[in-house]
N, C-alpha and C positions, 0 to 999 in steps of 0.2 A: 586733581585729575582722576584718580583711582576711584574717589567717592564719585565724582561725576558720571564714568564709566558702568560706575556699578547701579549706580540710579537709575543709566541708559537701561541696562541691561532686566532689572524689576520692570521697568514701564514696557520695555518690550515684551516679555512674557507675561505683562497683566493680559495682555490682547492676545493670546494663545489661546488657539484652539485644537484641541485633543480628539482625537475619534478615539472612542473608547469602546468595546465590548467584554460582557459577563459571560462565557456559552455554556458553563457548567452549573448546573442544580445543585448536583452534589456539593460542590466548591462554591458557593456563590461571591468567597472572596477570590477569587481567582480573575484576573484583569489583563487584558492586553491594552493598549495605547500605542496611538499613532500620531506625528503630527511633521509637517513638512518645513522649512526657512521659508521664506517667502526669495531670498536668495538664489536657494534649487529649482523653486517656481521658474524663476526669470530665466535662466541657466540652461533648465532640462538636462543640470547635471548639480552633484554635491552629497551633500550628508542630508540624509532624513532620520529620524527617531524613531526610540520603538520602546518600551517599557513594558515588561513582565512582573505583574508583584501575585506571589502568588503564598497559600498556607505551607508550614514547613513540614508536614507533613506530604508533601510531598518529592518524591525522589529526584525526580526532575521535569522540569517545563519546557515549552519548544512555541514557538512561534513562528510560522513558514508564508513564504510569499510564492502564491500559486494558490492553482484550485485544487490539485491535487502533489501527492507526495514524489512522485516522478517530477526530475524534473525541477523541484522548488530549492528555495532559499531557504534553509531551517536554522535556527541560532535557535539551541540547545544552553537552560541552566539549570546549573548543580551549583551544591556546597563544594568548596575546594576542598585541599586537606586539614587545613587549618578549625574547619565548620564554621569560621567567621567571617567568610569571604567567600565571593561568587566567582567560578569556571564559565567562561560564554566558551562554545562550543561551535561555530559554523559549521554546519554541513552541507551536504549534497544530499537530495533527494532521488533514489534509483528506483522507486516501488513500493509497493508496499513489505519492504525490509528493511533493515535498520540502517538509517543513513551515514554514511560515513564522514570524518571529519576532510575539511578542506579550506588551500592556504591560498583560496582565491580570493577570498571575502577577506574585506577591510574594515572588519566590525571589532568594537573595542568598547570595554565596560564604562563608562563614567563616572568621575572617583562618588558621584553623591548615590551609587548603587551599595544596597548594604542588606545586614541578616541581624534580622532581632528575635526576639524568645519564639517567635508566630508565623513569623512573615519573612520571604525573601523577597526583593526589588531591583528587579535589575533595570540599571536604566541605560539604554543602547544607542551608539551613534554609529552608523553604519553610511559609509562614504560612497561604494559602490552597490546598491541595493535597489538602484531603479531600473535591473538588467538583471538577467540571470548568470550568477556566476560560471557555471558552464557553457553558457553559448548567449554571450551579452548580443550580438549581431541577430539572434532569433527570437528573443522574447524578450520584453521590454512590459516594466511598470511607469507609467507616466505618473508624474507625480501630481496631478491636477486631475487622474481617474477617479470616476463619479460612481464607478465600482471595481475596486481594486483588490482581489481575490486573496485572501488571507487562509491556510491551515490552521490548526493546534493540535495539541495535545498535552499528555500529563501521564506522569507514572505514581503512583501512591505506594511507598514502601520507603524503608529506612535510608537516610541518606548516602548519599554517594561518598562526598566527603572525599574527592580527588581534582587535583590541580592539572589532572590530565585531559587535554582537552581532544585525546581521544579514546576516552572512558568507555568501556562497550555499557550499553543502556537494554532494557529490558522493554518488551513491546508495549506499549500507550495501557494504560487502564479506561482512558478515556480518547477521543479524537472529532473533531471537525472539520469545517471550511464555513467561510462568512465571508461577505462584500464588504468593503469600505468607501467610504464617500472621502475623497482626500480632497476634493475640491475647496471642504470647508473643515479642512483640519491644517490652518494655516498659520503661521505666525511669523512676525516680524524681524528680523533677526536685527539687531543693534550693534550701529557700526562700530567698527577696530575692536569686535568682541570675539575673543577668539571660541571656538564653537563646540572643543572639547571642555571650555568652562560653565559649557550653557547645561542648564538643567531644567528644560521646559514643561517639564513635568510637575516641577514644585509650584507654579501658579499658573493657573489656566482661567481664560474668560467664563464670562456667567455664558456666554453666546457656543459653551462647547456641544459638539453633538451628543441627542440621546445614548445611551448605550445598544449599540447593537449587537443581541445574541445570536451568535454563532450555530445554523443548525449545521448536525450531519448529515452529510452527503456518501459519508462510506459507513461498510456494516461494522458493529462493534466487535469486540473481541468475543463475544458469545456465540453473536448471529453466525460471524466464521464459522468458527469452531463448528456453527451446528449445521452450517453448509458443506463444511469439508466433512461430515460424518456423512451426508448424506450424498455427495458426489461419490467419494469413496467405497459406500458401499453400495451403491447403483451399479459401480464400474465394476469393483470386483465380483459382484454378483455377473455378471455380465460376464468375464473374459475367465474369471474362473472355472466358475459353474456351469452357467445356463450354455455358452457357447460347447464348450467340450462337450457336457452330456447329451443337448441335443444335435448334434453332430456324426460324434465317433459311430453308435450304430450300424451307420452303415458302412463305412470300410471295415469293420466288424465283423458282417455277413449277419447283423442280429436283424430280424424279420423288421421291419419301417415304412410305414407308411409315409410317403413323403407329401403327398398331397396334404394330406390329414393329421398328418402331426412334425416333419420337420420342418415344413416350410412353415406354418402357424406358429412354432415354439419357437424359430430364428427369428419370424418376426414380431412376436413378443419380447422378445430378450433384445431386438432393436430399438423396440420401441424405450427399453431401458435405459439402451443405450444414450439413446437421441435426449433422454430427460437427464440424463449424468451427465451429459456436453452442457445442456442448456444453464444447470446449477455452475458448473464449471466455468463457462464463456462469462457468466456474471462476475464470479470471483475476482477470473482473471482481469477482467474489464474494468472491475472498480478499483483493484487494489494495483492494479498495472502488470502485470505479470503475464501481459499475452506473448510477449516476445521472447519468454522461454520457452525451455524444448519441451517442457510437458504438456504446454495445451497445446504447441504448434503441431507436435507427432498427434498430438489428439483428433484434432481436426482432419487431418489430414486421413487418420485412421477411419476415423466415422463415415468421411466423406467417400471414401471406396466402400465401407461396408452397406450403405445405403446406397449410392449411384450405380457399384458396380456386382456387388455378391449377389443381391436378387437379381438382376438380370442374368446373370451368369448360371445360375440354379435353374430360374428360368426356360432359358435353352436349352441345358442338359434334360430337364426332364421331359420338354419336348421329342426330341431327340430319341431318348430313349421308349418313348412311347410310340414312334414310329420305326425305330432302327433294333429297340431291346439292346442297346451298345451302347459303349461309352462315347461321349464326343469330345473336340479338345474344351469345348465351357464345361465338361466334367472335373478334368484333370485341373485346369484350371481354376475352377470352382472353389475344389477341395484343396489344392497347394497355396492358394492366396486367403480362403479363410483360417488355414493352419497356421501360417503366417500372421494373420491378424492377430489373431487368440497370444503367440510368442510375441508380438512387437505389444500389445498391449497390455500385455504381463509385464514387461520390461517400464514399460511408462508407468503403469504403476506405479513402481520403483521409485521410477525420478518424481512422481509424484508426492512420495511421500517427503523426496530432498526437498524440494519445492516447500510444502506445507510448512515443513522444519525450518527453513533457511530465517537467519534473521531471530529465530527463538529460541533455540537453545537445539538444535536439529531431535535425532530421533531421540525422543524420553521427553520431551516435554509435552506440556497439553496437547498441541495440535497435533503428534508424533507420539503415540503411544506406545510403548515397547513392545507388550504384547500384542498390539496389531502388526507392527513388523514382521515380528515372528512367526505366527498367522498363515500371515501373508506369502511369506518367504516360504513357508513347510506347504502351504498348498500349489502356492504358482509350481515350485518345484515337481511336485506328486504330476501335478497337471502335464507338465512341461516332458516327464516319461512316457506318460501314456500316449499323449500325442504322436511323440516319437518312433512309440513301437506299434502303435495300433495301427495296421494295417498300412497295404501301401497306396 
């Protein structure tokens, strides 16, 4: 009966089909696999499969279900403590920062998952995986989706080499998203075969699908990096510099042209503005990060400096062209762009938490010390003069 069983069990995964994808150059041994029971088919519920083999030179692998990192189902592998055995890691996906672990997923290694001189393989059976663990009632993977939206990633550095399956992990060196066709990554399951002893990975049909690579759809660790250099120094050129110097002048009593040179220099330095939003709202957009406070006070920032400071300047200088007096869009003018310049100093700030968050905060790449610093010794300078310059 046992040999019988186990006959069943080879002919059924002779007829296994695997969706398979390569997304990395760099790594081109680097594999994900997918494949469904025909079971879960029938059901629209159960265990589906999932298989990561990737080179050991790398730190650790991730394979996530979603289009993007908010949001997804990510099972995270490392080497355990031992370096001879694999840590499966479920997480949560919150943004683009480091997902944290969670004991909602019913995912669990398979004993024919293992670590040789080269190569780690994990092979995964995951029971609640056609839902999202965080809110199974609002997003759903069908298991017969014709494109069913896959993440990754990879860290390339010395192993982990912990049993802890909530290891803190360092940000991706590499990341994507790819579709899968699970329609035709199907296979048979063989009866009275229990499903934690199935390994459908070890024989797949000559009928499995092409390999599909995985492009990116988010920016790399570089492009960041050189999008937040340049958001950043848009903005604090902006709320630093340009704002203040073209400003104070005149509560000052220093001689200004306001037709001719503050009203053109504010709205130049808006126009800087509006280009450090726009670097920014992508950021935020792609890597999920609009629902923090940095971009939200951003927005909101921008949105009066543009709808409401030129008109309010505006009328003041009407006003005074006809009266030679202050009006209240003076007073007003000047108390609400003072305020901008302080609240946008301040974001800043949480900007830089933001940039940091998830990588090691300030002193890492995206959070350099010395711009802190910088930052902190002029917002401040800034932040006096305001203060005392005039009323």
């Amino acid at each position: 009966m046992r040999a019988f069983r186990l006959l069943q069990t080879v002919l059924g995964l002779a007829t296994a089909n695997i969706a398979t994808f390569a997304p990395s150059t760099t790594h081109p041994n680097l594999t994900y696999s997918v494949t469904v029971p025909d079971t879960t088919t029938q059901h629209n519920a159960g265990p589906i499969y999932l298989q990561i083999r990737a080179p050991r030179t790398l730190q650790w692998v991730a394979l996530g279900q979603g289009s993007r990192m908010a949001g997804a189902n990510i099972l995270v592998v490392y080497t355990d403590a031992s370096g001879t055995n694999l840590t499966l890691s479920p997480r949560l996906g919150r943004g683009h920062i480091e997902p944290q672990y969670t004991d909602l997923a019913n995912a669990t290694l398979l004993p024919s998952s293992r670590v040789t001189d080269d190569t780690i393989e994990a092979n995964i059976q995951c029971t609640n995986c056609l839902a999202s663990w965080l809110s199974a009632s609002e997003t759903s993977y069908p298991p017969t989706s014709t494109a069913a939206p896959f993440i990754w990633a990879y860290h390339t550095g010395r192993a982990l080499n912990s049993s802890s399956v909530q290891e803190p992990i360092t940000i991706h060196s590499e990341m994507g998203s790819t579709t899968l066709d699970l329609s035709q990554a199907q296979f048979s399951l063989p009866e009275n075969t229990t499903t934690t002893d199935l390994n459908p990975f070890a024989l797949t049909s000559t009928q499995s699908p092409a390999p599909q690579t995985g492009k990116s759809t988010l920016p790399s660790p570089a492009k960041t990096r050189a999008l937040l250099i340049v958001h950043g120094t848009l903005m604090a050129t902006a709320f630093l510099l340009c704002f203040p110097l073209f400003a104070l002048p005149i509560p000052l009593g220093v001689k200004y042209n306001i037709a001719t040179r503050h009203a053109p220099l504010q709205l130049f330095t808006l126009a800087l503005v509006i280009t450090g939003l726009g670097t920014g709202v992508y950021l935020a957009t792609t890597v999920s990060t609009l629902q923090h406070a940095h971009p939200v006070i951003g927005l909101i920032l921008v949105g009066v400096l543009v709808l409401f400071q030129p008109l309010a300047g505006y009328l003041q200088h009407r006003h005074w062209k006809r009266e030679a007096a202050k009006s209240v869009f003076g007073y007003v003018h000047r108390w609400v762009g003072r305020g901008a310049i302080v609240l946008g100093m301040v974001n800043g700030g949480l900007g830089f938490g933001l940039a940091g968050r998830g990588m090691g905060g300030v002193g890492s790449r995206n959070v350099p010390v010395a711009a802190v610093v910088v930052y902190s010794v002029v917002a401040g300078v800034v932040f006096v003069v305001c203060l005392v310059g005039g009323g």
